[in-house]
DRENTORKOL-674488 format. One record per residue: residue in one letter; x, y, z of N, C-alpha, C in turn. Coordinates in pm, 1 decimal, m for minus. Layout:
type|nx|ny|nz|cax|cay|caz|cx|cy|cz
a|X|Y|Z|X|Y|Z|X|Y|Z
...
This chain:
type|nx|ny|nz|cax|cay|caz|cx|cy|cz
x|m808.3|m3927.3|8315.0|m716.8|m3945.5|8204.7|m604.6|m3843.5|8218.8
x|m509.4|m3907.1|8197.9|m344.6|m3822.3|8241.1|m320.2|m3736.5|8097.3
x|m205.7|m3663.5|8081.8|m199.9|m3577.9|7959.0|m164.7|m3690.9|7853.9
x|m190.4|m3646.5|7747.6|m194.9|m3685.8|7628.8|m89.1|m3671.2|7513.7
x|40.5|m3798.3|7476.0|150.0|m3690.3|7403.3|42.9|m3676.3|7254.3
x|153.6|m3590.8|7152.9|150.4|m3485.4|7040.8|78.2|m3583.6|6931.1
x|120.5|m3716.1|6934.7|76.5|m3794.0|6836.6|m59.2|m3829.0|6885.1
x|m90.0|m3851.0|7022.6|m243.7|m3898.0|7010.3|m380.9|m3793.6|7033.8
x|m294.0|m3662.9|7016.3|m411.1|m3552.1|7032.6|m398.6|m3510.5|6874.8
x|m329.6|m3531.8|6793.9|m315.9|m3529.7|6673.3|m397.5|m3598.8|6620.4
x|m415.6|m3776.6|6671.1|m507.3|m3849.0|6606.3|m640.9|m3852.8|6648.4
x|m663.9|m3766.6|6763.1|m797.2|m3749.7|6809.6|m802.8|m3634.4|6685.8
x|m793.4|m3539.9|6682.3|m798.7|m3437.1|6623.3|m872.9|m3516.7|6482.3
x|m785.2|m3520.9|6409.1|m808.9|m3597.6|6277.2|m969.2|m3649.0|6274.2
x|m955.6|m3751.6|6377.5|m1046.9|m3827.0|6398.4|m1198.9|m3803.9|6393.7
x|m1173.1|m3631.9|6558.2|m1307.3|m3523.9|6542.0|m1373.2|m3481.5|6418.8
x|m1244.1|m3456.7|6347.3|m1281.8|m3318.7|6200.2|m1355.9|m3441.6|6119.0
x|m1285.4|m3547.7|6094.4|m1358.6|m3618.8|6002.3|m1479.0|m3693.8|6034.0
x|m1508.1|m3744.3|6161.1|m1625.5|m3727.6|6211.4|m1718.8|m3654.9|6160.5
x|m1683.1|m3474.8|6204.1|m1795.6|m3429.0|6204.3|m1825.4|m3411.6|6007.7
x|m1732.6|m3404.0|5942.4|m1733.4|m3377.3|5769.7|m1830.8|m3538.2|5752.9
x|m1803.0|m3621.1|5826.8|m1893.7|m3775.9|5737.5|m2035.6|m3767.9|5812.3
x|m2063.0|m3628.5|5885.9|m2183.8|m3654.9|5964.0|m2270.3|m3585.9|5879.6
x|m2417.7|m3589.6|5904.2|m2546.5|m3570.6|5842.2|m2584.2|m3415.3|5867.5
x|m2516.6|m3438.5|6043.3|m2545.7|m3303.8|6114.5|m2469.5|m3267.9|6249.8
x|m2473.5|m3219.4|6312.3|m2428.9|m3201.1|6424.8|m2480.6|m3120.8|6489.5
x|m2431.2|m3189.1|6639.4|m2530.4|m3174.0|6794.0|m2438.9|m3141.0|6864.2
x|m2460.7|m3000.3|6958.2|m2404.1|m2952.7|7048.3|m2494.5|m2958.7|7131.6
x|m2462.0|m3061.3|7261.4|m2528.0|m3044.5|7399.3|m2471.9|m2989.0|7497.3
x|m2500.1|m2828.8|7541.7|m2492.0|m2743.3|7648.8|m2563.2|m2785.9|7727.0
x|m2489.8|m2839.6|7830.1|m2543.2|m2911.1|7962.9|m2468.7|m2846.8|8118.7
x|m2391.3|m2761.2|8084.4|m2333.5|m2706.6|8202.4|m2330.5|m2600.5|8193.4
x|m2294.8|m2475.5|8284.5|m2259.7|m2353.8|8256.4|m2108.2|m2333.4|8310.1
x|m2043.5|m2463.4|8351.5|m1924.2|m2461.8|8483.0|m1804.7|m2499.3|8374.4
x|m1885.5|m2518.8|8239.1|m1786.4|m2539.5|8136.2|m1729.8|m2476.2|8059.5
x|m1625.5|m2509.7|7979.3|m1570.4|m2356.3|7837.8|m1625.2|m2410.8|7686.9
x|m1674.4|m2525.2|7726.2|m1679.1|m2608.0|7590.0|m1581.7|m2488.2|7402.5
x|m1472.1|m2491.1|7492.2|m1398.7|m2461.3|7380.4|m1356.9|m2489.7|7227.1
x|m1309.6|m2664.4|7242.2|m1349.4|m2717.7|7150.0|m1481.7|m2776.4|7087.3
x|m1610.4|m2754.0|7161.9|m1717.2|m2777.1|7116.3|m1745.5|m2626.1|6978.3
x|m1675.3|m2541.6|7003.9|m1680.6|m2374.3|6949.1|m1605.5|m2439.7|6746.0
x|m1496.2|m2500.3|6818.5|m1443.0|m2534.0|6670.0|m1478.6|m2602.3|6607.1
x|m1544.1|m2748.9|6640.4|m1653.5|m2824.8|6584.3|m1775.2|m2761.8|6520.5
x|m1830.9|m2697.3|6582.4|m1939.4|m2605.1|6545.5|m1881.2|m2521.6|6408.2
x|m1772.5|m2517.5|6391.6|m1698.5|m2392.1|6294.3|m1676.4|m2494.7|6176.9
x|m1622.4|m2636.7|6177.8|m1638.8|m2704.8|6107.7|m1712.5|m2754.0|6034.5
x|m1858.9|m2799.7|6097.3|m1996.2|m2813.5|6092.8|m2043.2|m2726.2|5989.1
x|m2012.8|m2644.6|6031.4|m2077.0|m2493.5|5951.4|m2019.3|m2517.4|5779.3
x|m1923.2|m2498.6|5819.6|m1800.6|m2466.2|5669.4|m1833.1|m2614.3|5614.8
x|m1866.5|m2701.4|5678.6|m1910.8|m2815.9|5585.5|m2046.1|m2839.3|5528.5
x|m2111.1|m2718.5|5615.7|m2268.2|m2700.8|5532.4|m2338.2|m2796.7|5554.0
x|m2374.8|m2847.8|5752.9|m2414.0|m2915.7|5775.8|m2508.0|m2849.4|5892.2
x|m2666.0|m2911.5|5904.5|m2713.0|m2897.0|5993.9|m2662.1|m2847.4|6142.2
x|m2672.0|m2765.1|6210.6|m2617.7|m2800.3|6364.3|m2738.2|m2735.8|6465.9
x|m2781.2|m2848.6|6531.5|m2889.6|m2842.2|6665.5|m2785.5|m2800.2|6776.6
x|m2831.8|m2740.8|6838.0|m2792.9|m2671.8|6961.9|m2864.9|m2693.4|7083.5
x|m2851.9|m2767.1|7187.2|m2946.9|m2830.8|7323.2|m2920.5|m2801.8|7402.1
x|m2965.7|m2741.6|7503.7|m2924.3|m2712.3|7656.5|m2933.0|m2583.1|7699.4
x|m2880.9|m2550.8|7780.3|m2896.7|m2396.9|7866.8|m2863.4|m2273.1|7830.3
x|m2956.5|m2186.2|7843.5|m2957.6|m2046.4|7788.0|m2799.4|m1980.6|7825.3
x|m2749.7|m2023.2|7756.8|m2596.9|m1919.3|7784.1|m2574.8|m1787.6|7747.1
x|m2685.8|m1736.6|7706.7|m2652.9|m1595.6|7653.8|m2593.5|m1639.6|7503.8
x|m2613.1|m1764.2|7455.7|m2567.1|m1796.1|7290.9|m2624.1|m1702.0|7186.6
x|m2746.0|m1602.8|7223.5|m2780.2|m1585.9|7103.7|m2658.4|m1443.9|7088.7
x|m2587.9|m1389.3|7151.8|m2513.7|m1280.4|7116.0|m2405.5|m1330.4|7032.6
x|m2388.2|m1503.3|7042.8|m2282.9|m1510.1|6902.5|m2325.9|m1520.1|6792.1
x|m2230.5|m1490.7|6665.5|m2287.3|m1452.1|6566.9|m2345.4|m1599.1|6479.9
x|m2261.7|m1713.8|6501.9|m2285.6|m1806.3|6440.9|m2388.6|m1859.4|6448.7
x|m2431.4|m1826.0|6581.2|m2607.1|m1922.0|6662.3|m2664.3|m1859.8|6589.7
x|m2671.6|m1767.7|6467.1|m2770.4|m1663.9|6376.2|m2753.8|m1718.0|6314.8
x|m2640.3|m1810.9|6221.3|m2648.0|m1870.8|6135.0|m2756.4|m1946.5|6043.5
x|m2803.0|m1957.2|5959.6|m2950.0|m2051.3|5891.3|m2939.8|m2149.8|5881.8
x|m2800.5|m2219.2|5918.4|m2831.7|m2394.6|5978.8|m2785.3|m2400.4|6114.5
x|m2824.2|m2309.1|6197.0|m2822.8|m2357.2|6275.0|m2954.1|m2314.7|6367.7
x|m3015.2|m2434.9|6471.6|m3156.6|m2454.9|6553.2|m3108.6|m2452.6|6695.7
x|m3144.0|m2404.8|6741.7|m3126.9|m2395.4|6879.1|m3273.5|m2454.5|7005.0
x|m3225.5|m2534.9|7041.2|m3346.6|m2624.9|7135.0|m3290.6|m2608.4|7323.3
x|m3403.2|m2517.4|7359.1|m3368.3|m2506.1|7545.1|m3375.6|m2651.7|7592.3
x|m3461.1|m2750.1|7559.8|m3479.7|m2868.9|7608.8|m3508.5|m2948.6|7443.4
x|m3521.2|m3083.8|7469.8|m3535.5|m3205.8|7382.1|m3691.7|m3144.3|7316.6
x|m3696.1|m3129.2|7178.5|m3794.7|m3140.0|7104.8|m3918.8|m3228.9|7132.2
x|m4037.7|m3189.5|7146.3|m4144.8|m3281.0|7169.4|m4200.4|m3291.2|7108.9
């Protein structure tokens, strides 16, 4: 996918936030370490401030030194729950 003009990263945008505000909960899957998942960071910030569940899946990144992964809604899972 080629760059993106101002109006349609605008309407993605929109799109994300209200997503995650009409969701139940939210899921961050850490599946790489080769990644910045940057905007996965602001979702998570949203999530939060909307006082919603957030599961956390995937690879030990050294997450627990941020402060938010302390947070009390948020769960953190190394692999899929059994």
């Amino acid at each position: 996918m080629g760059p993106r003009t101002h109006e349609e990263l605008m309407a993605c945008a929109k799109a994300d936030l209200a997503g995650i505000v009409e969701a139940d909960a939210f899921i961050l899957v850490v599946d790489s370490a080769d990644l910045v998942y940057k905007g996965a960071w602001a979702e998570l910030g949203i999530a939060l401030a909307s006082v919603k569940p957030v599961y956390v899946l995937g690879l030990d990144l050294h997450l627990d030194s941020q402060v938010f992964f302390h947070h009390p809604l948020v769960h953190s899972f190394e692999d899929f729950p059994g």
